[in-house]
Every structure is written in C-alpha cells, then in structure tokens.
C-alpha positions as CSV (number, residue, x, y, z in Angstrom):
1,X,-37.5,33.9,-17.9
2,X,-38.8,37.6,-18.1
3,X,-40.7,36.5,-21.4
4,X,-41.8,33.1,-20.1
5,X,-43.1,35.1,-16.9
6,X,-44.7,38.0,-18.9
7,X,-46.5,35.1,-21.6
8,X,-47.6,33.3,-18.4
9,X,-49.5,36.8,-17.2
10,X,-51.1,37.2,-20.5
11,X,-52.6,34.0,-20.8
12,X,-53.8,33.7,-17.2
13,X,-55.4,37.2,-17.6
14,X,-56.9,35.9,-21.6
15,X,-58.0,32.1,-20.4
16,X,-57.6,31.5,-16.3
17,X,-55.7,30.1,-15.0
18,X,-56.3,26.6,-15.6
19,X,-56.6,27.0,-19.2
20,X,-54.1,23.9,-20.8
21,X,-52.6,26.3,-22.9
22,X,-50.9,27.6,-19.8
23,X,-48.6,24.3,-19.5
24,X,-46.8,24.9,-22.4
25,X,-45.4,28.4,-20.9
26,X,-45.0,26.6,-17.2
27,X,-43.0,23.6,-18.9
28,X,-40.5,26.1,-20.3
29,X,-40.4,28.0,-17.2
30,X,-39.8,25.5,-15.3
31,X,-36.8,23.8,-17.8
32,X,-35.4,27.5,-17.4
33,X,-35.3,26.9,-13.6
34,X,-33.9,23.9,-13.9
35,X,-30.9,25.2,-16.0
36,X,-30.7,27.8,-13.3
37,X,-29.9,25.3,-10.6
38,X,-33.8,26.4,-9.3
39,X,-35.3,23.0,-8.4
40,X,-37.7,24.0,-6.3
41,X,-39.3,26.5,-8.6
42,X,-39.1,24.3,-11.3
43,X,-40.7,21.2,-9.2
44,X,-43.7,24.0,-8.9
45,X,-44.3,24.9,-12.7
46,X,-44.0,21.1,-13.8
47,X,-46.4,20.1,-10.9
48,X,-49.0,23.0,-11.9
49,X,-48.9,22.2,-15.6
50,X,-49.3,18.4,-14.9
51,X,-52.6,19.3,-13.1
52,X,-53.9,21.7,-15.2
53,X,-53.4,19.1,-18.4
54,X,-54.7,16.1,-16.3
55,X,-58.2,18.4,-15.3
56,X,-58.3,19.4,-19.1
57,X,-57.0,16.8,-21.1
58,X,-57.1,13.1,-19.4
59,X,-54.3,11.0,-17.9
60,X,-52.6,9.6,-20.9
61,X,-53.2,12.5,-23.2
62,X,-49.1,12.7,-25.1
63,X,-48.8,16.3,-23.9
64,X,-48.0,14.9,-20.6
65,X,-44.9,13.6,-21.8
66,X,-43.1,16.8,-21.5
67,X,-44.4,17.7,-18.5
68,X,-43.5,14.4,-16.8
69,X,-40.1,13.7,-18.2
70,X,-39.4,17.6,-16.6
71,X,-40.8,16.5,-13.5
72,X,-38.2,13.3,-13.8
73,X,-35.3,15.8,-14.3
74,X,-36.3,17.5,-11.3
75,X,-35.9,14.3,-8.9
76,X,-33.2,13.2,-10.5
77,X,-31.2,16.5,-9.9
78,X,-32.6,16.1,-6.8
79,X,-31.7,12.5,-5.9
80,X,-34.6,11.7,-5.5
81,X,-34.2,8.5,-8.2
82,X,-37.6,6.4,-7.4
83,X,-39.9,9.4,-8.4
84,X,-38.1,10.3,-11.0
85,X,-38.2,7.1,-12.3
86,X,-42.2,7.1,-11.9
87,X,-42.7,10.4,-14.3
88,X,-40.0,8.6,-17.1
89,X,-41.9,5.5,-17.1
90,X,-45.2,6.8,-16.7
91,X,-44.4,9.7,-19.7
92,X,-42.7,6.4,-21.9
93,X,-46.3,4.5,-21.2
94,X,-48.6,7.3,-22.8
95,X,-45.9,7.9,-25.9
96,X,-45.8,4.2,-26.7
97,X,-49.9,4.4,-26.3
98,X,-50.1,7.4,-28.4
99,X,-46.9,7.3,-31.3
100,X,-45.8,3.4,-30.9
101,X,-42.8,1.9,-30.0
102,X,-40.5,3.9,-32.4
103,X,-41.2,7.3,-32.5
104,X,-38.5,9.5,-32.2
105,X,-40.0,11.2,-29.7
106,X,-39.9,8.5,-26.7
107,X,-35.5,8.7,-26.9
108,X,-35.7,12.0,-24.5
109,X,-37.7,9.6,-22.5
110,X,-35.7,6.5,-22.5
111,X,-32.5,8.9,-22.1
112,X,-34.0,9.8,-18.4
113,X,-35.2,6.7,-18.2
114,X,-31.6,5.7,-18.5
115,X,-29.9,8.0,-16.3
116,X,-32.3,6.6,-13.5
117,X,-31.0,3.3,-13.5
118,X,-27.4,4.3,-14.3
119,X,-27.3,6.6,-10.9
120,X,-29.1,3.6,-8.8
121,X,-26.4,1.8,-10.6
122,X,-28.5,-0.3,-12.4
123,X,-26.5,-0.3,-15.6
124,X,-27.8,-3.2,-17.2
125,X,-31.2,-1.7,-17.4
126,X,-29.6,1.7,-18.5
127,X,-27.9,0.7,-21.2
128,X,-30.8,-1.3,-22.7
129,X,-32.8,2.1,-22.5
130,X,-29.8,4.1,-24.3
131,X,-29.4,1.4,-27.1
132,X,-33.5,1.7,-27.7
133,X,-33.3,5.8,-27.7
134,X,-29.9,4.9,-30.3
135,X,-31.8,2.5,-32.4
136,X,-35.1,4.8,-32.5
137,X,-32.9,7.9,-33.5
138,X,-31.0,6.3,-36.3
139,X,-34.0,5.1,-37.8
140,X,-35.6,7.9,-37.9
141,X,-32.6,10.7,-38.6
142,X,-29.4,10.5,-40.5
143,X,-26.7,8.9,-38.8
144,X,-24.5,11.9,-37.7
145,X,-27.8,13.9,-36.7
146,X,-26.8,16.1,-33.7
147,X,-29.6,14.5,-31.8
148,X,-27.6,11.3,-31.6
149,X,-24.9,13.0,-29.8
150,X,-26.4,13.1,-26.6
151,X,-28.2,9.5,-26.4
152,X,-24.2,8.7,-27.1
153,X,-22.7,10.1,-24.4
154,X,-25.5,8.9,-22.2
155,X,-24.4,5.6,-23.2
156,X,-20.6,6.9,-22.6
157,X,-21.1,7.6,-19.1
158,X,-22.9,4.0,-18.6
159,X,-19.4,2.2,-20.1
160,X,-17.2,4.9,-18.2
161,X,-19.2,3.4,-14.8
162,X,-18.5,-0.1,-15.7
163,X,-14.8,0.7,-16.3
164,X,-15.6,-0.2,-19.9
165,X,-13.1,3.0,-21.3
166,X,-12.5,1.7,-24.7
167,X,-16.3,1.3,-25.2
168,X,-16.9,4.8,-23.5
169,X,-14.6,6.7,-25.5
170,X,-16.0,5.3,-28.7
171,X,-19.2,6.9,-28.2
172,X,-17.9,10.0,-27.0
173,X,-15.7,10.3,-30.2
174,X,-18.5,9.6,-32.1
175,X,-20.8,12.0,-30.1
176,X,-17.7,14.7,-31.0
177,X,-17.9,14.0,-34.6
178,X,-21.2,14.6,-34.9
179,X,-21.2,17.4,-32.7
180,X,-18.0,19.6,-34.5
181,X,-20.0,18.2,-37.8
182,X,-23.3,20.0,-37.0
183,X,-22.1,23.0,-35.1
184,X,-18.6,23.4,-36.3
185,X,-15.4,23.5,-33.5
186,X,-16.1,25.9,-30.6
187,X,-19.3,25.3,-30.1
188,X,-20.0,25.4,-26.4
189,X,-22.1,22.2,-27.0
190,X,-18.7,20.3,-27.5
191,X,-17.6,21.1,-23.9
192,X,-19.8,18.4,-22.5
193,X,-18.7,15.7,-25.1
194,X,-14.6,16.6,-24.6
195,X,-15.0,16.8,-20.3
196,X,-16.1,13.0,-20.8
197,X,-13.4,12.1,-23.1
198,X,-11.1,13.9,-20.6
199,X,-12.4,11.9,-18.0
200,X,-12.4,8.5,-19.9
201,X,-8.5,9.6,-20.7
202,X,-7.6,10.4,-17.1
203,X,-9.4,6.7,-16.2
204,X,-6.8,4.9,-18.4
205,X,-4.0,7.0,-16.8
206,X,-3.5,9.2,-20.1
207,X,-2.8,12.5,-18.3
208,X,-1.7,14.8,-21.5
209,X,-5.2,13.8,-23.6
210,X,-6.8,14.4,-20.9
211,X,-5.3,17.6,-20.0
212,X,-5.6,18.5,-23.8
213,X,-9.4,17.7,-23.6
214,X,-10.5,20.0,-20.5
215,X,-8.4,22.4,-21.5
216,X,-10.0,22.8,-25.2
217,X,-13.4,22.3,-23.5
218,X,-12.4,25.0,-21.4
219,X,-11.2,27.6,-23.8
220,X,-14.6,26.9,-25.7
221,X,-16.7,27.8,-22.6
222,X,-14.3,30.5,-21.9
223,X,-15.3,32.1,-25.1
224,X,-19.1,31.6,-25.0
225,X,-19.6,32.5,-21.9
226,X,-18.4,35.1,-18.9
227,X,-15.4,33.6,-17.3
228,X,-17.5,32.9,-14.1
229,X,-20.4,31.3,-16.0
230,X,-21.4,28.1,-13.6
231,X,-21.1,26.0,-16.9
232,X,-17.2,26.0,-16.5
233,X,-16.7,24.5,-12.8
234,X,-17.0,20.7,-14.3
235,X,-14.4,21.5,-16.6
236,X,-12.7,22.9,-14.0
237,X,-12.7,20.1,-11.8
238,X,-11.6,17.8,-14.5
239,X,-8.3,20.1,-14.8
240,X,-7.5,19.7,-11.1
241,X,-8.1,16.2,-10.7
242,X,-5.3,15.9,-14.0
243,X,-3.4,18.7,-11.9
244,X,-3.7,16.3,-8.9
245,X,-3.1,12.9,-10.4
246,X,0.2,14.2,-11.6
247,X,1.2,15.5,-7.8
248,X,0.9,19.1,-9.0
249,X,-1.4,20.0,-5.8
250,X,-0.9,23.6,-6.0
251,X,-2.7,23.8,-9.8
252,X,-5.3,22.0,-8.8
253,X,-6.4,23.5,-6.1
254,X,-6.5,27.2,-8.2
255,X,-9.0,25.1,-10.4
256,X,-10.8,24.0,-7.3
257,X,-10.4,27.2,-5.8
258,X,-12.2,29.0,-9.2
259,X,-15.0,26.2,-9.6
260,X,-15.9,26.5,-6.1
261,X,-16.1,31.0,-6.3
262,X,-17.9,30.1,-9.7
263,X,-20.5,28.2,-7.5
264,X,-20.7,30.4,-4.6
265,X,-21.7,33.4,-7.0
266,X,-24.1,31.1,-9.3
267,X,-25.9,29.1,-6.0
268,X,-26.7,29.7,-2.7
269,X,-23.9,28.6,0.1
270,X,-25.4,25.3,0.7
271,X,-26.1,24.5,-2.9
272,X,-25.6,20.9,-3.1
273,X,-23.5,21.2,-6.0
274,X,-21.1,22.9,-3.7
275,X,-20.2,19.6,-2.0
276,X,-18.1,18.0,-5.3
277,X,-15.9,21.1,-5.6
278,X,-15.1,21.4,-1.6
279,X,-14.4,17.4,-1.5
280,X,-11.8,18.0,-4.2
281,X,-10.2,20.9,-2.4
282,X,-10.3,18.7,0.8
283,X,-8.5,15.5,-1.0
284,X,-6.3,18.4,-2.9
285,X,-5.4,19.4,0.9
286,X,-4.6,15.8,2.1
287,X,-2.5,15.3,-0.7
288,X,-0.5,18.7,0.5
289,X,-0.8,17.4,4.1
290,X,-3.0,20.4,5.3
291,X,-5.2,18.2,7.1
292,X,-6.9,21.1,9.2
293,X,-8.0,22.8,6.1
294,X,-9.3,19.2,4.7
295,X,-11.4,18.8,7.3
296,X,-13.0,22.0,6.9
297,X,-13.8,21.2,3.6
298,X,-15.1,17.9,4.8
299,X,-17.2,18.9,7.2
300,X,-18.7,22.0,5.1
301,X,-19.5,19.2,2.3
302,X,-21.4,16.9,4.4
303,X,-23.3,19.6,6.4
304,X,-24.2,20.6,2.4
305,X,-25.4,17.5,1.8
306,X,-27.4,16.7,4.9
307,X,-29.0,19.8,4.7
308,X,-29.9,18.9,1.0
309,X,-30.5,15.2,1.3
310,X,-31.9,12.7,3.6
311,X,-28.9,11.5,6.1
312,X,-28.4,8.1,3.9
313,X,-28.3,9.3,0.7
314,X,-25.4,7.8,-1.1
315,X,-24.0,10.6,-2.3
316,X,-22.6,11.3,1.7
317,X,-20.2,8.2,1.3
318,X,-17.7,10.0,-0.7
319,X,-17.6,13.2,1.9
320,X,-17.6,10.4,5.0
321,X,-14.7,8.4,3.2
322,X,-13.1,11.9,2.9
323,X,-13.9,13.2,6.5
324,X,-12.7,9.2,7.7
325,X,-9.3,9.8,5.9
326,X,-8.8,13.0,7.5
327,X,-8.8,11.5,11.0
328,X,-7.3,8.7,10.0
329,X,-3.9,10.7,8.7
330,X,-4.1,12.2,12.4
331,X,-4.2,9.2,14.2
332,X,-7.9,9.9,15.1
333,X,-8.8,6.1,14.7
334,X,-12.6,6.0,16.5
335,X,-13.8,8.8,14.4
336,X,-12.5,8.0,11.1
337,X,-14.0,4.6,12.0
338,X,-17.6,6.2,12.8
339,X,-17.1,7.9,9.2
340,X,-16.1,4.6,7.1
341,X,-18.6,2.5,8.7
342,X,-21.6,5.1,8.3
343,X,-20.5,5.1,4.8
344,X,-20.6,1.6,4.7
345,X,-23.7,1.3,5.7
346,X,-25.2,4.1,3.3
347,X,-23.9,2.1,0.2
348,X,-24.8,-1.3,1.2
349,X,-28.3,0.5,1.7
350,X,-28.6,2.1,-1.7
351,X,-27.1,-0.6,-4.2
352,X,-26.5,-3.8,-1.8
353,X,-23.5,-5.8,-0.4
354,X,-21.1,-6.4,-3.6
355,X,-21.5,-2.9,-5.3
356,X,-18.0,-2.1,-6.7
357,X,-18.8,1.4,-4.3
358,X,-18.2,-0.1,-1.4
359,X,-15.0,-1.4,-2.3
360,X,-12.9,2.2,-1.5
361,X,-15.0,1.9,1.5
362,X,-14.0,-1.3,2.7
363,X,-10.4,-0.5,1.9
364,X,-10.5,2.7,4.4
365,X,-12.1,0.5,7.0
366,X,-8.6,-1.8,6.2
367,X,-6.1,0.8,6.6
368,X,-7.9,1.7,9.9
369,X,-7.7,-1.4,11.3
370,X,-4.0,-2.0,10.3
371,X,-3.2,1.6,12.4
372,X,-4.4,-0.4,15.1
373,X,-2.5,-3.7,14.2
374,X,-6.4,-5.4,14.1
375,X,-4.6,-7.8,11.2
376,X,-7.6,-10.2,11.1
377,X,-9.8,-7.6,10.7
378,X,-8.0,-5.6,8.4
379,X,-7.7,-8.9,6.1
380,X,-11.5,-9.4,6.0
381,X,-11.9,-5.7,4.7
382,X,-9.7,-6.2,2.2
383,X,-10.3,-9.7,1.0
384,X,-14.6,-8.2,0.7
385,X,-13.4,-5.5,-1.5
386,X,-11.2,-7.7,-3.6
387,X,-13.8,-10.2,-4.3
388,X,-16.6,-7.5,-4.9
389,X,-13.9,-5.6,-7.7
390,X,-13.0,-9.3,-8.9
391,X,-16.6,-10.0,-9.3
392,X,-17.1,-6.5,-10.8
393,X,-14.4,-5.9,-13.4
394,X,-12.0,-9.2,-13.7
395,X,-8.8,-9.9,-12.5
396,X,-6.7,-7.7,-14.3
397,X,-8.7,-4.6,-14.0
398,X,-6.6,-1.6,-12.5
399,X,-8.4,-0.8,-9.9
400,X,-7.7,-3.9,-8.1
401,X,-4.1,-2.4,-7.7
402,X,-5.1,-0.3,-4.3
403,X,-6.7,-3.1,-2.6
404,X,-3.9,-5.9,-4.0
405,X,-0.7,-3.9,-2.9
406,X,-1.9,-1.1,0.0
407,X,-4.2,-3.6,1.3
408,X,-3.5,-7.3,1.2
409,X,-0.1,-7.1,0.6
410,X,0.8,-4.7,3.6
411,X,-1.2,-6.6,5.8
412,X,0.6,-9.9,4.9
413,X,4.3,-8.1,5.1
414,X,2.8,-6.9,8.4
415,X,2.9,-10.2,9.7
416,X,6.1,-11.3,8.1
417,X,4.6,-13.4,5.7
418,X,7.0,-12.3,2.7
419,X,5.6,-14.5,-0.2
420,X,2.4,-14.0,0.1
421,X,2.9,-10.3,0.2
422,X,5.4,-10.4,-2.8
423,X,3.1,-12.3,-4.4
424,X,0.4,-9.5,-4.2
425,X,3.3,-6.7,-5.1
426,X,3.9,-8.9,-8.6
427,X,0.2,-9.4,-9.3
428,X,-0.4,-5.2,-9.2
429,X,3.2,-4.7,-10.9
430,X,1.7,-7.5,-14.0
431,X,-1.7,-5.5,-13.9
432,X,-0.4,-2.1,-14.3
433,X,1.7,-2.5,-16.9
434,X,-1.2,-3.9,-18.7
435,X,-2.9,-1.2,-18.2
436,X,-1.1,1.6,-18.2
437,X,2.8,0.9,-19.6
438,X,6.3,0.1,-18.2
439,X,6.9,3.7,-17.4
440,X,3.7,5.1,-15.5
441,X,4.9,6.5,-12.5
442,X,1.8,4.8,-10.8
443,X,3.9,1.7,-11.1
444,X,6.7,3.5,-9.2
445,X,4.7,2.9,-5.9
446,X,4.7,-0.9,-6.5
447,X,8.2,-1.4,-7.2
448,X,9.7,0.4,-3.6
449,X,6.9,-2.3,-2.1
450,X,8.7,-4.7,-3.7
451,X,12.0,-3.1,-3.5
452,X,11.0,-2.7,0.3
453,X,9.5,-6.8,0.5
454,X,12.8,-7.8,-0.8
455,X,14.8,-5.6,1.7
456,X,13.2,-7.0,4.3
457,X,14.4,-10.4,3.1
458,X,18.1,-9.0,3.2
459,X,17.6,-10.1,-0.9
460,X,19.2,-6.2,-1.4
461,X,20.4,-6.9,-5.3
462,X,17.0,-7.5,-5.8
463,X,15.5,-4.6,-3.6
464,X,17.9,-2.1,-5.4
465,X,16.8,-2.9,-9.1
466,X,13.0,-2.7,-7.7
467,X,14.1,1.0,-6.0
468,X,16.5,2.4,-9.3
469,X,13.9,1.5,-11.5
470,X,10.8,3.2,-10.1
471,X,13.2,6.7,-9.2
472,X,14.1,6.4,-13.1
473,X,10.6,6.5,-13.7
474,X,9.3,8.8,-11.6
475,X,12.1,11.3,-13.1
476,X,10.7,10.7,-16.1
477,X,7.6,11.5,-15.3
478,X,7.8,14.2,-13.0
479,X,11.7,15.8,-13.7
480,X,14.8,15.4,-11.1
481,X,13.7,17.8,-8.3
482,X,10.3,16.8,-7.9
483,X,8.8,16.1,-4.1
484,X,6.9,13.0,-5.5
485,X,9.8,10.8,-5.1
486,X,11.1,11.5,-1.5
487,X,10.6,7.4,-0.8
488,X,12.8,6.2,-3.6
489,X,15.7,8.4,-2.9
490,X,15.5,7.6,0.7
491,X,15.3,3.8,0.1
492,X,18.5,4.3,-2.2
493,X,20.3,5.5,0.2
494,X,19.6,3.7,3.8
495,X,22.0,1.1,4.3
C-alpha cells in the first residue's frame, strides 16, 4: 500500500488529479483494501477511478472493466448483491463490445458474475456463467493452466450449494491438480482449493479426509504466513466444525477460540466477518450445554450483523436460528419463537417460499411448537420443510433425515400414532445408509428412535436389537467411554 500511496502522490503532483493514468494506481489500491478487509476505502478508490476514466475516456471504454468488476467485489463482500451485480454485467457488456464473446479476459467477469447469482441463490444462472468463464479459458490456455483453478472451484462451491458433492469434489480435485502442478505442494494458493474439499468431505459425513484436508491446508498457511495471519481462521473453522461433528466440543472450540483472536487482531470488533466464528462458538456451546455463554455469542453476532447490514439481510437467519435455539433449550418458548419467525420471514424475503434455506428454519419453528404440544402446528412446519428439501434435492438426499425423524416422526409418536412414526424412523435409517454406511454413528440416533418406537409398543426384542446395534456403533466410532452415547446405555438398561 505504501508504494501504491507514494505512485498515487507522484502522479497527482506530474498530471492532476484527474489524469486517467491515475486509475490504474487507485484500482490496485483499492484491490489492496479489499484484501485487507477495507471495504469502505476500497469502495472510494474504485468509485474515483470509475469517474476519472468515464470524464477521460467514455462509458464503454475496456479499461472500465477492472474498475467495475472491483466495484462488484466490493458489494458483494458487502452483501450488497444487486449493485454488485450492475458493475459485473455492465463491465461483461463493454468486454464483449470491445474483445468479443471469447476473450479470455471476460472469465474474471463471468466469475463475479457467478458468485452474484450463486449468493442470491440463483444457481442456475451461476453455473451457466462458470461453465462460459471454463469454456473461454480452455480455449484460450492449456488445460491445466493455473487460471482454470479458480473458475473450478467457483463452479465447486455452486455443486457443494446444490448438495451435488460428487460433482463438487470433481472440480476441486481438478482445481488441486492444477494448482500443486503449477506451484508445486505448499503453496499457500492450495489452502483455498483443500478447505473446499474438506468441506465437500465433511458434507458426505467423511470426517478423517476432511480432517486430513484442513489440517494440510492449515500447515501450508501456517508456513507462509504468521500464525495469526487472518487467512487461517476459514481453515480454522473448517477444523472445529470436524472437531464438532465428531462430539469433540472442547477441540473445536480452541479452533473457534483462535479464528475468532485471529479476527479481533486483523478487524475491528464489529467486523462482520466476526459474526461466522462467534456463531460457531455459540452452536460449539449448545452442544456443551453452556447455554449462557451461547447466547452471548448469539447476541454479539447479530448486533455485528445489524450494525453491518440492513435488519433483513439474509445472512441474520443463521444468528436468529442460533439465538431461537438458545431459548428454546431453556424453555424460553415466545422468544425463540420471535427469533425463528423473524428468520423466516428474512429468507422468504431474500430467495422466496420453497428455498431449501428455509427448511432448518421451518424445522426450529417445529420443535417449538412441539415444546408446547401445538401438534397441528408443529406438523405444518415440518411437512413445508419436507416438501421444500423434497422438491430441492430428491427423496433420498440426507438432509431430509432431520426433518423425517426429529420432526415428523416425533410428532406422530407424540400422538401415539406408532406406524406412521416408524415408518418415518425406517425411511431416515434406508437414507442414511445410502449415504453415509451401516456404521456412521449419525445412524446411531435413528436406531434408539426406533429402538424407543418399538418400546413403546412393548415389541422389546425388536427395541433391543435397534438399541445394541447403534451403542456398537457409536463405540466404534467414538471408543467405550465416550459421553456421546449416554441414551443408548440408558435405553439398555431401563426395564
């Protein structure tokens, strides 16, 4: 920045300063901001180049391009998705006027171009933009130039969205070839590229590639940079959420507990960034039943984001479904109510009524009703989010399991109605081990359901088989003195 700054000086004292050989030096200061988490000093050199090229060189003059599509970045880091979709498609109009439809250089275009859709969750339209930027790059570099890499993870993350894993992780293995290819194995470039293969492993319940992933990602950026470099809080995340998913709550939150000091020494306090870290120390805190310290993180999350953001941005539902939970697990029924249903009504506002977002919203709302023993009302919340995941993914797609057995099939057993509920419990059991094996511990949950269904149908042959074979998996998975089991044992033993 010290150069860009001292260049910028220099030319304003040689030209003015509205001479268009000023933009150059503004774009790159203001791409250095942006790396810097500095939006709002970016936003100013992007906007001042823009108008010093439009007074000197014309409204579709190609040296726009840069400017804009740094403009775009700014939005979108912003949230602000409907300008930044203006400067992409308004750069892409004077490229495809100036070089044609081909030219290499419209794929950093199409790439934001992309990731505007794919955060409205418009995927459709996202990945028709990352297939262009693909074919445009192909054609015009070797295939396994390291230019490709990033147009494929782009198109990575838009699979990973759709729950299309085995697509995802083919581009990110490819993106990684390419990537160890040009740059060779510790490149810090790679860390990007192995966090979404970590992710896309942890997706299809493959904790020990995943773990292997963040962990290599994280030795990489470990190496490049300082060991509180703000680059290495994503790939600390990624290890706490493997930490989590496996019940080990106390290693995830020192990975939470590092990302977030990372942050807090890179950004301000109410950096917006802020808000993903202190959500997954308050979920990290449910799970260890702290629920005091979960709200705090809650609460400091949304005050982040409502600082940063307008009040309906969509990016509050996940801290309001967070915040809901919390009084939920205390009994606090209004306010986790207030929470679900605000969040509710933020998603419907931002992608519609049958976005697969709303459907861990809708399931909230469920459980809160069934606290109350609202059955009617807890069966409309989960039917909506079964029809919207249907709708969304299939009818074998794993994350139908929450709303199948925690929501529809409780709420049936609630009300005595045994077959329908077993019928849920089977469905989830048949779905998981499709997905994930006969010896995931995830299935471990399904089988005391049933084990419990059965019980409750004095049909205790069949209750003990369902409760003997999820403790012999979850002592698989976890060893014989593990707290993640309490349920089974306890089943096994009451009378």
């Amino acid at each position: 920045m010290k150069c860009f700054e001292r260049a910028l000086a220099i030319q304003e004292k040689a030209y003015g300063h509205d001479d268009p050989r000023l933009a150059t030096t503004l774009n790159e200061m203001g791409f250095c901001h942006l790396g810097l988490g500095q939006h709002q000093e970016a936003m100013k050199c992007f906007e001042r180049a823009l108008a010093i090229q439009e007074k000197a060189c014309g409204h579709d003059d190609p040296r726009l391009a840069t400017t804009l599509n740094g403009l775009g970045f700014c939005h979108l880091v912003q949230n602000q998705h409907q300008e930044a979709m203006k400067c992409f498609e308004r750069a892409l109009a004077i490229q495809e006027k100036a070089y044609g439809h081909d030219d290499p250089r419209l794929a950093t275009t199409l790439n934001g171009l992309g990731v505007s859709h794919r955060v409205q969750n418009q995927h459709q339209e996202a990945m028709k933009c990352f297939e262009r930027a693909l074919a445009i790059q192909e054609k015009a570099y070797v295939h396994d130039d390291p230019r490709l890499a990033t147009t494929l993870n782009e198109m990575g993350f838009c699979h990973r969205d759709q729950n299309q894993h085995q697509e995802a992780m083919k581009c990110f293995e490819r993106a990684l070839a390419i990537q160890e290819k040009a740059y060779g194995h510790d490149d810090p470039r790679l860390a990007t590229t192995l966090n979404e293969m970590g992710f896309c492993h942890r997706d299809l319940g493959q904790h020990q590639e995943a773990m292997k992933c963040f962990e290599r990602a994280l030795a990489i950026q470990e190496k490049a940079y300082v060991h509180d470099d703000p680059c290495l809080f994503t790939t600390l995340n990624g290890l706490g959420f493997c930490h989590r998913d496996q019940n080990r709550h106390q290693e995830a939150m020192k990975c939470f507990e590092r990302a977030l000091a990372i942050q807090e020494k890179a950004y301000v306090h109410d950096d917006p960034r802020l808000a993903t870290t202190l959500n997954e120390m308050g979920f990290c805190h449910l799970g260890l039943g702290q629920h005091q310290e979960a709200t705090k993180c809650f609460e400091r999350a949304l005050a982040i984001q409502e600082k940063a953001y307008v009040h309906d941005d969509p990016c509050l539902a996940t801290t309001l479904n967070g915040l809901g939970v919390c009084h939920l697990v205390q009994n606090q029924h209004k306010e986790a109510m207030k929470c679900f249903e605000r969040a509710l009504a933020i998603q419907e506002k931002a992608y519609g009524h049958d976005d697969p977002s709303l459907a861990t919203t809708l399931n909230e709302m469920g459980f809160c009703h069934r606290d109350q023993n609202q059955h009617q009302e807890t069966m409309k919340c989960f039917e909506r989010a079964l029809a919207i995941q249907e709708r969304t993914y299939g009818h074998d797609d794993p994350l139908l399991a929450t709303t199948i057995i925690n929501g529809l099939g409780f709420c049936h057993r609630d009300q005595n109605q045994h077959q329908e509920a077993m019928k849920c419990f089977e469905r989830t059991l048949a779905i998981q081990k499709k997905a994930y094996g006969h010896d995931d511990p995830r299935l471990a949950t399904t089988l005391n359901e049933m084990g419990f269904c059965h019980r409750l149908q004095n049909q205790h042959q069949e209750a003990m088989k369902c409760f003997e074979r999820a403790l012999a998996i979850q002592e698989k998975a976890y060893g014989h003195d593990d707290q993640a089991y309490p349920g089974s044992l306890s089943r096994l033993k009451s009378p």
